[in-house]
C-alpha positions in Angstrom: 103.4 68.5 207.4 103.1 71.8 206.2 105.8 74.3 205.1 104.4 76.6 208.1 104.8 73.7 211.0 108.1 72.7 209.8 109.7 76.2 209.6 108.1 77.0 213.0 109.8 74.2 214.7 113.2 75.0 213.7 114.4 76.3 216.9 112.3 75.1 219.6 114.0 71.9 220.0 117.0 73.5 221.3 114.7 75.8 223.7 113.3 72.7 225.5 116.3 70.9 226.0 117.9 73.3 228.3 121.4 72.8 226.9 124.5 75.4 227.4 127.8 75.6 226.0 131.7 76.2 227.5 133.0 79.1 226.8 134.3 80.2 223.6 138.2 79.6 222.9 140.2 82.4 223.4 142.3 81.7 220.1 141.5 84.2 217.4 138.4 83.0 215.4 138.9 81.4 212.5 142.2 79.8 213.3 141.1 76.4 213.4 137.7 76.4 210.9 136.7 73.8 211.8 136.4 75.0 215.8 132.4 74.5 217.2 130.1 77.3 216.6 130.8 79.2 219.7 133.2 80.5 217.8 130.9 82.2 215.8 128.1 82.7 217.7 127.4 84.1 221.6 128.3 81.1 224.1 125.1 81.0 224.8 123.5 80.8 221.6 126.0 78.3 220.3 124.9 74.9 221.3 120.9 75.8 221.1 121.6 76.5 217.2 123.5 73.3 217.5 120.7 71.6 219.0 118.0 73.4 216.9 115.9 71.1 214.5 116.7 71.2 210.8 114.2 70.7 208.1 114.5 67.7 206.2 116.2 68.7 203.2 115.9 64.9 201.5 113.8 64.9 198.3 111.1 63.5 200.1 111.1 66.3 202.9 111.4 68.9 199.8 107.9 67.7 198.5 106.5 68.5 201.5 106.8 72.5 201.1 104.8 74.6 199.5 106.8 74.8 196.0 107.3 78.5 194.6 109.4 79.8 191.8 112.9 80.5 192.0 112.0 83.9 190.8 110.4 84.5 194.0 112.8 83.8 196.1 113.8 86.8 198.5 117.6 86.7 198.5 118.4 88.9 195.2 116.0 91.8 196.8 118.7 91.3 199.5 121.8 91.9 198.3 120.1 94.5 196.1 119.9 96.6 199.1 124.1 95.8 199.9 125.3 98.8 200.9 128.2 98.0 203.3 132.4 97.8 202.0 132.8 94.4 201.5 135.7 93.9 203.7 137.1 91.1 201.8 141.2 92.2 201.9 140.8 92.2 206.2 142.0 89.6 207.5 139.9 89.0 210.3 136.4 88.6 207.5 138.5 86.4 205.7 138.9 83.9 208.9 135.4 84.1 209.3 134.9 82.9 205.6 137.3 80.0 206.3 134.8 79.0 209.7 131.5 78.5 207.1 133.4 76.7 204.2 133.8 73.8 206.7 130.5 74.3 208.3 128.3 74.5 205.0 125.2 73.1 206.9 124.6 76.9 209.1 123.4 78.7 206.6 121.4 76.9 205.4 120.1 76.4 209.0 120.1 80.0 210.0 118.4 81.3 207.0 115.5 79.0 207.3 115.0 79.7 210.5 114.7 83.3 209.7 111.7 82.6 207.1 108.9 83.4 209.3 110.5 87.0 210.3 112.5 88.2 207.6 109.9 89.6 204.9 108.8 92.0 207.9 112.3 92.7 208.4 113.4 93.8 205.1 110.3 95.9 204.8 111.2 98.1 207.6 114.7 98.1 206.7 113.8 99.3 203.1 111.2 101.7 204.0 114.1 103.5 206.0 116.5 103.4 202.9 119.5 101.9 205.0 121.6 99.2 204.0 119.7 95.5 204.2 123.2 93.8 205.4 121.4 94.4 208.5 118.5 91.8 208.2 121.5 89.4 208.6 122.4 91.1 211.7 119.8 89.0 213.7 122.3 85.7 212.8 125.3 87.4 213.8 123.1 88.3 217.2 120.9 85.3 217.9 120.9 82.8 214.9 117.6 84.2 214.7 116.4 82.2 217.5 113.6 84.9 219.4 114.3 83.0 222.8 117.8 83.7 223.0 119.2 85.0 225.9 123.4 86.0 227.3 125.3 86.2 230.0 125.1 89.9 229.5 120.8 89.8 230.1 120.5 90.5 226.1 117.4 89.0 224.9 115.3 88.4 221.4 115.9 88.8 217.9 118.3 91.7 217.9 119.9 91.0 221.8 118.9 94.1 223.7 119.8 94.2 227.2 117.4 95.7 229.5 118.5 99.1 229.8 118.9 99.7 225.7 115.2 98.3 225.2 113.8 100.7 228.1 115.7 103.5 226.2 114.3 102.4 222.8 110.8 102.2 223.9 110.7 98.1 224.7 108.2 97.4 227.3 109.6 94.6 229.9 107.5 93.3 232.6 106.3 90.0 234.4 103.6 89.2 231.4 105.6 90.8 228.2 109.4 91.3 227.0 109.4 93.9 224.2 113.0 92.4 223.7 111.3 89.4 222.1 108.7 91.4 220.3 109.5 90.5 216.6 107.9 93.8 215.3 108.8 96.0 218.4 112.3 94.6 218.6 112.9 95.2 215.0 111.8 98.9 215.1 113.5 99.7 218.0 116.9 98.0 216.9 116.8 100.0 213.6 115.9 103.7 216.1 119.2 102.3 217.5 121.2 102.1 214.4 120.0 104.8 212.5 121.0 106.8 215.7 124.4 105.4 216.1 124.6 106.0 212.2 124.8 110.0 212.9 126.3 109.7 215.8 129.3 108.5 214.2 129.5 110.7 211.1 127.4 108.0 208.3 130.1 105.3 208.9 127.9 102.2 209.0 131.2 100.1 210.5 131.2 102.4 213.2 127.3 102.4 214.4 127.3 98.1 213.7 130.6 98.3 216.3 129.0 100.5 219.2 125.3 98.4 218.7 127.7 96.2 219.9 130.2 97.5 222.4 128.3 100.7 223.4 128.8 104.3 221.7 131.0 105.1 225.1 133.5 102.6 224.4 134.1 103.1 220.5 133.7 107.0 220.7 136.9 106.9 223.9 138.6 104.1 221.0 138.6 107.1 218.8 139.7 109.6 221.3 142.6 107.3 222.1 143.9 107.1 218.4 143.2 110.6 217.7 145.8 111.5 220.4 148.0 109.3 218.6 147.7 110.1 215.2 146.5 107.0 213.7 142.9 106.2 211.7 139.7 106.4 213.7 138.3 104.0 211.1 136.5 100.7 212.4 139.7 98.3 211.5 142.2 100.7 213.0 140.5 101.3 216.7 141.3 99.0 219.9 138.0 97.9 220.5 136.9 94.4 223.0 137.9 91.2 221.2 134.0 90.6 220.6 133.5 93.5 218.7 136.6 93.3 216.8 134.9 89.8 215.6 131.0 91.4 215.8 131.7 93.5 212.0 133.6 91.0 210.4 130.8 88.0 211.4 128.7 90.0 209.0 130.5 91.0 206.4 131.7 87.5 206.1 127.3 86.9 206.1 127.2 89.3 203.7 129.5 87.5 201.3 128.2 84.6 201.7 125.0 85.6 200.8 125.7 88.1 198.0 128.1 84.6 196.2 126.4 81.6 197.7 127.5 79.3 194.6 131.1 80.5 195.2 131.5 80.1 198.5 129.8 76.7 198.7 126.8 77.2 201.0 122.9 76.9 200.4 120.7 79.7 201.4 117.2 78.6 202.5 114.3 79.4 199.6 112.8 81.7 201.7 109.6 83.2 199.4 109.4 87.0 198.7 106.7 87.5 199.9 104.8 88.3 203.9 105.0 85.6 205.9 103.3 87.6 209.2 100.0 89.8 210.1 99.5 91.8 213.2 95.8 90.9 214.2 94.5 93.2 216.8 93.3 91.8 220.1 89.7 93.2 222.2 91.7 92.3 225.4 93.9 89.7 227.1 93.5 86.6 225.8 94.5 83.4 227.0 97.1 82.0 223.9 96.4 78.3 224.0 92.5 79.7 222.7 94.0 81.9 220.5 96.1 79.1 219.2 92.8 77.1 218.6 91.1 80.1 216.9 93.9 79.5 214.4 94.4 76.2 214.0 98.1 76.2 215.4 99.9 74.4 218.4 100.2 76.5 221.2 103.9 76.1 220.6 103.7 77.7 217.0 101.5 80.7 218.4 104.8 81.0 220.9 107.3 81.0 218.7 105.6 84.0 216.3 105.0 85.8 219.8 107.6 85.1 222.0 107.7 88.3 223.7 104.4 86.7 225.9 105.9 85.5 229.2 103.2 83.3 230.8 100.2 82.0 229.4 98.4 85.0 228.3 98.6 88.5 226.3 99.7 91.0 228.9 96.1 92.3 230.4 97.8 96.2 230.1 98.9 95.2 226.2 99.8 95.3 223.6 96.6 93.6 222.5 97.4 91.9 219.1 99.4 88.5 217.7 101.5 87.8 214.6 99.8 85.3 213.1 100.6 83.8 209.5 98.2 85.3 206.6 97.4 82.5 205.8 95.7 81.8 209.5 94.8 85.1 209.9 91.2 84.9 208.2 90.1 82.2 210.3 91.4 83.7 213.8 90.0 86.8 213.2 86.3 84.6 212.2 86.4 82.6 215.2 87.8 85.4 217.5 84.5 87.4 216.2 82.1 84.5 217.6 84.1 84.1 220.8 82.3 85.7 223.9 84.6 88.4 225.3 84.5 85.9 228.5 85.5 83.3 226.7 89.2 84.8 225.9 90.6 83.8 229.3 89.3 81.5 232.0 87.6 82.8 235.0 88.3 80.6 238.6 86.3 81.7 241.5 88.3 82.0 244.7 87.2 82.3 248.0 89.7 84.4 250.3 91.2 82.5 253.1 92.2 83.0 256.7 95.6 84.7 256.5 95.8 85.2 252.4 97.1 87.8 251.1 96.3 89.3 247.3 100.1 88.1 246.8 99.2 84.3 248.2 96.6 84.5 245.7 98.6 85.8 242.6 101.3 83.1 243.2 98.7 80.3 243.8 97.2 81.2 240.4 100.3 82.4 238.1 99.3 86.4 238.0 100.0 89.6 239.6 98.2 91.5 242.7 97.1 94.2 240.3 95.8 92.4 237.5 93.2 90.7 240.7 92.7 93.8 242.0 91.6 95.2 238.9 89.6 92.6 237.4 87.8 93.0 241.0 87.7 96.5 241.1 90.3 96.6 244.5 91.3 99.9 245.3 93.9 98.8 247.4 95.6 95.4 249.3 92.9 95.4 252.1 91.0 91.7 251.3 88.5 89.9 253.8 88.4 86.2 254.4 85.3 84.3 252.9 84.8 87.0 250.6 85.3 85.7 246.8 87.5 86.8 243.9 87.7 86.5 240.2 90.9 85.3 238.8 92.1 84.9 235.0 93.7 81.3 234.8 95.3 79.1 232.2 93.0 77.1 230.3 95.2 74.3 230.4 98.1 72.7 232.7 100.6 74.6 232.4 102.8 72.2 231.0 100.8 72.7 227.7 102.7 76.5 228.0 106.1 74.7 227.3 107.3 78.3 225.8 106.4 80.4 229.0 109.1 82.2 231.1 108.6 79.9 233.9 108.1 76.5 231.5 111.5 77.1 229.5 113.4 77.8 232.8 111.8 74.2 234.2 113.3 72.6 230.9 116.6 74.0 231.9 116.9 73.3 235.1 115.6 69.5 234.4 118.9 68.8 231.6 120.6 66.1 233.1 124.6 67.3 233.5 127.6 65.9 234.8 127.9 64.9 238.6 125.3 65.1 241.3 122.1 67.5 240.8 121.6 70.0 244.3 118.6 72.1 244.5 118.8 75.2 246.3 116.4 77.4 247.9 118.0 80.7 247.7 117.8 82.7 251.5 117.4 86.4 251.6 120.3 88.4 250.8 122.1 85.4 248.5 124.1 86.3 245.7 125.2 83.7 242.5 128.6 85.0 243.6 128.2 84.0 247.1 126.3 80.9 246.3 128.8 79.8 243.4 131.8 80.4 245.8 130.3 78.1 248.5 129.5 75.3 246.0 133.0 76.0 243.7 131.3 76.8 240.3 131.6 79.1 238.2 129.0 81.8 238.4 128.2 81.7 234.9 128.1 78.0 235.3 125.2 78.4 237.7 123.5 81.1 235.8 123.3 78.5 232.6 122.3 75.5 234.7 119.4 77.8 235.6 118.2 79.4 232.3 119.4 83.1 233.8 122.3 85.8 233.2 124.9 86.3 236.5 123.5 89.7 237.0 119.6 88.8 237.0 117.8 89.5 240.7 117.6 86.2 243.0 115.0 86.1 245.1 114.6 84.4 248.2 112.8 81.3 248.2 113.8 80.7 244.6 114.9 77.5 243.4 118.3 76.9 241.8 119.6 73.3 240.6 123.6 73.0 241.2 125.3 70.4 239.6 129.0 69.6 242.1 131.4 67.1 241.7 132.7 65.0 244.4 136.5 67.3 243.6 138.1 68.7 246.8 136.4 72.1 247.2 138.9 75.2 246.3 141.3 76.9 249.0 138.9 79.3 250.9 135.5 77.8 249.5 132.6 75.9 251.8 133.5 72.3 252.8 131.6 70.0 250.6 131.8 66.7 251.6 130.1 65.1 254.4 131.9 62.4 255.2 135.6 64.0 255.9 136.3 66.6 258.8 139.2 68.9 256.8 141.4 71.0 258.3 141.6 74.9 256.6 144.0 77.5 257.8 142.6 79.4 260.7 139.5 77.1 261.4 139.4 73.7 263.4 136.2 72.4 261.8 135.1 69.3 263.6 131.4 66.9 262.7 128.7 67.3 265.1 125.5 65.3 265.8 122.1 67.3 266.2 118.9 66.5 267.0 116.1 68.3 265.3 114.0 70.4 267.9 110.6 71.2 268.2 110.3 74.9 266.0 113.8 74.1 264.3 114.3 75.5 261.1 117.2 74.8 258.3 117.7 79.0 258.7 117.5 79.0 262.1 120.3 76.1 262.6 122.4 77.6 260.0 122.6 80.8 261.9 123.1 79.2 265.4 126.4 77.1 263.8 127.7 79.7 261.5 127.0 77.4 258.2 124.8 77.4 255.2 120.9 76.1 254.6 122.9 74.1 251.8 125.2 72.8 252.8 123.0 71.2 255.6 120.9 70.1 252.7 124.1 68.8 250.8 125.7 67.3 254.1 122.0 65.2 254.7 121.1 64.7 251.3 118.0 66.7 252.0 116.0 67.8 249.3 113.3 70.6 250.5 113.4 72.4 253.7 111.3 70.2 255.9 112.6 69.0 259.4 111.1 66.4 261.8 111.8 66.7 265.6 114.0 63.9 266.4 115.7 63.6 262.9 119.4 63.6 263.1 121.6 66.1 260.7 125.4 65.9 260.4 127.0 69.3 260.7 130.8 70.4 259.5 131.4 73.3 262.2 134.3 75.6 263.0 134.5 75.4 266.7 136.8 78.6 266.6 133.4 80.3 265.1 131.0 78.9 267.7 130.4 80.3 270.6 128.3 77.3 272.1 
């Protein structure tokens, strides 16, 4: 195994296996050290870094990396580059300190994840001449996992939520999430820093706290204490009890880093020298061949690009990968010999009666205007029996395990605690209306599907639910099927029907005044197919029924 498979591995265990966490205590971090790592990382985050595989640090493991000299090693050019106040007489650093003393093991962990994209970090950080405590911002933001992803829709390396990476320059569409884009993200986060920097006078403290509570809310934290005559520095303002926590998390990094020995923790020998190359595309190209071109698993090729949603480059661009030097030479041989066919697949499709361009994308996991312009469609307007071109996967799509729609599958398939519902969510659904009617919580049902409470549902997507058989809340949609239950101001009573010809799950929802699933839930009906003839159970408030 070499040193390049085993560092690229570290985090993708904990992608596939779908977990999520409970929420963070509400005690003050730190309290109890030895609390679980949501403590010290988003909830999100928490359990995946948990999860996350860890090199084997035995003596035999050891002799299966590369060996460099200690000399090498890219830590002291680190904390050569410490410019922040240490922040060691606050209190709230100090608890932070306590939390990795009795959970030696993460930094190691963390910092070896962050081999493969820390080199190009640092560069950028020192060709700007600001402090490099911020290449350990990425473990305060993500434990330097690239597929992270909150509650609040913050994504990558350096957790930009949509808006910020729009504003920053981060393109975001169905084939490509600048978010993710190691290099993009990187450059971007630092534009966002440095601005923050002047926006708040050169007080470093300051810019780290509104990176992450927003320049609005630490700018009306100063107002508020400047009307009260008391210190508008960083450990003086009222800020949200994350951020309060966000500066301390890395100046408590910083220590540890800057006095490993002292404070009892290993640092991952991560060599000091570049790990990545940015090898420039001709086009799109499908990444399972660019994966063979170099030698890697398609997995690997993911986790060095993981701003790729679906099985290929984005046809628009960027056109170019992060590859490791030392697979770079190769790629770019191979990719040299490849015919420029050859870099995706080509399926020919013949246009059926009552297709549409959007049938066709779906059917073929693309977008109407990448068909219409690899077939030089002007517009919508398509004929049947004429034929198409179509970029498609060169393998199943299960050999894509790190696509948007594959990681999402691998979430939705972790097997949780009481009885697994899948929903097909109806025009107009909301996770606060669907969580209601089931009695979750909504970020509950966000996390059971791989999403963030304020992403856009669409209808006729599919949403696993995991229920209990737990009385449902006062107010919330009856639940069980085999109890009529009396609520105040409704007289709900079972009633037989028998499936007509043209019935649909919406249509009989709407004629009783109930919901599509709680039909499904009430017959154990998975899917949305009915016979004529086939008997459903039905919980209906006969004051709301008019016949």
């Amino acid at each position: 195994m070499t040193r390049t498979s085993i560092i690229l591995g570290l985090a993708l265990a904990g992608l596939l296996s779908g977990c999520a966490t409970q929420p963070a205590s509400q005690d003050e971090p730190g309290s109890n050290p030895a609390a679980a790592t949501a403590r010290e990382l988003p909830d999100e985050i928490a359990e995946t870094e948990e999860r996350a595989p860890f090199p084997d640090l035995s003596v035999e493991g050891s002799q299966q990396l590369a060996p460099f000299e200690a000399s090498q090693d890219i830590w002291p050019r680190v904390r050569r580059g410490f410019a922040l106040e240490d922040g060691l007489n606050e209190l709230r650093v100090q608890s932070h300190l306590d939390w990795h003393r009795c959970r030696i093991d993460f930094i190691e962990r963390v910092t070896a994840r962050a081999e493969p994209y820390l080199h190009l970090i640092l560069e950028e950080i020192e060709q700007r001449e600001v402090p490099t405590e911020l290449a350990l911002l990425p473990i305060v933001e993500s434990a330097y996992i690239p597929y992270a992803y909150s509650h609040g829709r913050a994504a990558g390396l350096w957790q930009f939520i949509p808006a910020t990476g729009q504003r920053f320059g981060l393109k975001q569409n169905w084939w490509y999430d600048g978010r993710r884009d190691v290099v993009e993200s990187t450059r971007a986060a630092l534009d966002y820093l440095e601005y923050l920097h002047k926006l708040f006078d050169g007080d470093w403290l300051l810019a780290l706290a509104a990176y992450n509570a927003g320049e609005g809310n630490v700018r009306r934290a100063i107002r508020r204490n400047e009307a009260r005559g008391l210190p508008t520095d960083f450990w003086h303002l009222d800020l949200p009890r994350e951020t309060q926590n966000y500066v301390p998390k890395l100046l408590a990094l910083k220590a540890l880093v800057s006095e490993p020995e002292y404070h009892n923790v290993n640092l991952w020998p991560v060599p000091d020298e570049p790990y990545l190359t940015v090898v420039p595309l001709p086009s799109q190209m499908d990444l399972a061949v660019a994966a063979e071109l170099a030698e890697m698993e398609v997995d690997d090729m993911y986790m060095l690009n993981p701003a790729f949603n679906r099985w290929a480059t984005d046809p628009n661009g960027p056109h170019a990968l992060l590859l490791p030097i030392d697979r770079a030479t190769r790629f770019r041989t191979g990719l040299a010999e490849l015919p420029a066919e050859q870099l995706v697949t080509w399926q020919r499709h013949r246009i059926q009666s009552g297709e549409t361009l959007g049938h066709i994308a779906t059917r073929y996991n693309t977008t109407v205007s990448v068909i219409q312009r690899s077939n030089q469609l002007r517009s919508s307007n398509i004929r049947a029996g004429d034929y198409l071109l179509v970029p498609v996967a060169q393998r199943p799509s299960g050999d894509y395990a790190l696509t948007a729609d594959q990681r999402r599958a691998a979430i939705q398939n972790t097997e949780r605690e009481g009885r697994r519902i899948r929903y097909e969510v109806q025009p107009g659904d909301t996770f606060w209306d669907i969580a209601r009617r089931y009695a979750v919580s909504v970020n509950q049902l966000a996390k059971w599907n791989g999403m963030a409470p304020r992403d856009t549902l669409r209808a006729g997507d599919q949403l696993i639910i995991w229920v209990t058989d737990a009385p449902p809340a006062q107010g919330a949609t009856l639940r069980l099927p085999d109890l009529e239950r009396k609520i105040p101001g409704q007289t709900v009573r079972r009633v037989s029907y028998s499936v007509r010809q043209g019935d649909s799950l919406f249509g009989i929802a709407r004629r009783f005044s109930v919901n599509v699933a709680d039909i499904q839930r009430w017959n154990g009906i998975d899917g949305s197919l009915l016979r004529p003839g086939q008997r459903l159970t039905l919980y209906v408030d006969v004051t709301d029924v008019s016949s």
